[in-house]
C-alpha positions in Angstrom: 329.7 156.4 161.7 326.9 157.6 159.6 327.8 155.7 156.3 327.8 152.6 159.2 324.3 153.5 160.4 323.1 153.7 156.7 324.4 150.8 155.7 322.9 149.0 158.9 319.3 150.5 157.9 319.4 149.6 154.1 320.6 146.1 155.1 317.4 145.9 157.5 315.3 147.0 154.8 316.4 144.5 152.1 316.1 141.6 154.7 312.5 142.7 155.5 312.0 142.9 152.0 313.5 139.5 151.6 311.4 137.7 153.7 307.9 139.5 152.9 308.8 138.4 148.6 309.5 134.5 150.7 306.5 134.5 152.8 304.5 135.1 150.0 305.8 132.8 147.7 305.5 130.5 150.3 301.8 131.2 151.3 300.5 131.0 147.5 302.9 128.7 145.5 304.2 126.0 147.5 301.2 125.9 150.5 299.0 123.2 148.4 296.0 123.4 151.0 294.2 126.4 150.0 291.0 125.7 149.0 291.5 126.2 145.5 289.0 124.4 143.5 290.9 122.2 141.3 290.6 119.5 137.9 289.0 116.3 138.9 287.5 117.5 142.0 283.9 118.1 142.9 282.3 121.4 142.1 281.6 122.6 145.5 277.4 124.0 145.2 275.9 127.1 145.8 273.0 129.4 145.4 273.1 133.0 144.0 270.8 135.2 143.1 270.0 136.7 139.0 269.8 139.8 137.7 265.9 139.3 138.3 265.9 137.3 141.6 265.8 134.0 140.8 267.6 131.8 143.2 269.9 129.2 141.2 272.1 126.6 142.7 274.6 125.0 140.7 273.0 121.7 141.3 270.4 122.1 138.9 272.7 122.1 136.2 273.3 118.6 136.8 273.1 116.4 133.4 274.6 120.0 131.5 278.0 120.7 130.9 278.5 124.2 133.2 281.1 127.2 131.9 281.2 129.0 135.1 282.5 132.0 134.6 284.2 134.2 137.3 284.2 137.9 136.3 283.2 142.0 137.1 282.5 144.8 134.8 285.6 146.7 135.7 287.9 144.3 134.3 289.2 144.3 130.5 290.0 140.8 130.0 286.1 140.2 131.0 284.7 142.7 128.8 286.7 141.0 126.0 285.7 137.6 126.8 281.9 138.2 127.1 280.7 138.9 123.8 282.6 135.6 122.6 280.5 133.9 125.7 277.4 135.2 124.5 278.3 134.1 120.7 279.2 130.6 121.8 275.9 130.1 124.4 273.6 130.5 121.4 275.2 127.8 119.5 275.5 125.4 122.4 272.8 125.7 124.9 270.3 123.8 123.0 273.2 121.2 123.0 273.6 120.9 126.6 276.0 123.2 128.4 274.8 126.6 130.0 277.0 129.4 131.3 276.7 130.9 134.6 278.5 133.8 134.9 279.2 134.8 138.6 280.0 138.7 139.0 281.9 139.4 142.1 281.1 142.3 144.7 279.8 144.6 142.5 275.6 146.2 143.0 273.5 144.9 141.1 273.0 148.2 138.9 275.9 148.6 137.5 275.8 144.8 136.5 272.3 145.0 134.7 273.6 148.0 132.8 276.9 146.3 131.6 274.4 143.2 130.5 272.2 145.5 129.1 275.2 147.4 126.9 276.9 143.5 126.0 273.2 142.1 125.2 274.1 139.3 127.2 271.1 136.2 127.7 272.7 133.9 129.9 272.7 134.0 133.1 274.4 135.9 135.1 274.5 135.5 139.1 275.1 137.9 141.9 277.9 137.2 144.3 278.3 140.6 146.3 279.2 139.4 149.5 282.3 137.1 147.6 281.4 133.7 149.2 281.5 131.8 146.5 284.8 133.3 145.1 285.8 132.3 148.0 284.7 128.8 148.0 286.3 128.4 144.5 289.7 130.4 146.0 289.4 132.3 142.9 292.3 134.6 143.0 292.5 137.1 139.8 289.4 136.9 137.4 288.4 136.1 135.1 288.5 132.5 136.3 286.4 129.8 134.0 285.6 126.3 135.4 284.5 123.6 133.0 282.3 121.5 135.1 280.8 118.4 133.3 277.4 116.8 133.8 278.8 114.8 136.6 279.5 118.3 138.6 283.3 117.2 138.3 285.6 120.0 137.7 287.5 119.5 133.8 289.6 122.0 133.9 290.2 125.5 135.8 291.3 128.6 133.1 292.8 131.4 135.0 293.5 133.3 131.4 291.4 135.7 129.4 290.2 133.4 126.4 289.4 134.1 122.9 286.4 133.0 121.6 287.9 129.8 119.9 289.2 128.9 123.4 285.3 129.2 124.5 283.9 127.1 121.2 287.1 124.4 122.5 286.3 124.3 125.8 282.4 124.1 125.7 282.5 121.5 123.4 284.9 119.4 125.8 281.9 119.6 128.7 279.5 118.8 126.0 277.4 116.1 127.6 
């Protein structure tokens, strides 16, 4: 009777289990309509906030090529990625393209100090309250959008990049 009752639970268990691991594949593979900022669609706008409190909108960075750049300071692939960003916006923003670099949720102090220790120069906006993570449906970051002069959406990178992969990809939005 007891092995019976044991069996019963750990059949329960795997069949919960079963449908939770469906229900999420479900909710973020196959469910299309999510919001998610895609290639060949618009770049939604916003306005965020600097470092030093200047209100930019992604609007005026019509007529440039835009690497938007989705990232935090507690996260290695970002820390990677950043001093190849910084390397490849001196070469290219006299040619045309700009990075903004959108830090989610985190204060504004520990971001100036992780800009301050990189020596970073381009911008880098402030989205603590995560609305425009959430406009983009940025899941994991770092997340880069290649936005061309046009404000279409090129191409969405949902993978740490080397600093080749940033030299490639500016020069595609290269207007």
């Amino acid at each position: 009777m007891a092995k019976k009752r044991r069996l019963i639970v750990r059949v329960g268990i795997l069949i919960g289990f079963a449908a939770m691991v469906i229900y999420v594949l479900y909710s973020n593979i196959f469910n299309n309509d999510n919001g998610m900022v895609s290639r060949g669609d618009q770049a939604p706008d916003f306005q965020l906030q600097t470092l030093d409190g200047k209100t930019v909108r992604l609007s005026d960075y019509r007529g440039q090529g835009v690497f938007l750049n989705f990232w935090a300071t507690y996260c290695p692939p970002c820390k990677e990625e950043m001093p190849y960003m910084q390397n490849q916006y001196e070469k290219f923003k006299d040619k045309g393209v700009t990075i903004l670099a959108v830090d989610v949720g985190e204060p504004k102090l520990t971001v100036e100090k992780f800009v301050k220790r990189y020596g970073l120069t381009f911008p880098i906006l402030l989205d603590e309250k995560e609305e425009v993570i959430d406009l983009y449906g940025v899941g994991p970051i770092p997340v880069t959008f290649l936005i061309d002069k046009n404000g279409k959406v090129v191409d969405r990178i949902t993978a740490s990049l080397t600093e080749e992969d940033i030299k490639k990809y500016m020069t595609q939005i290269m207007p």
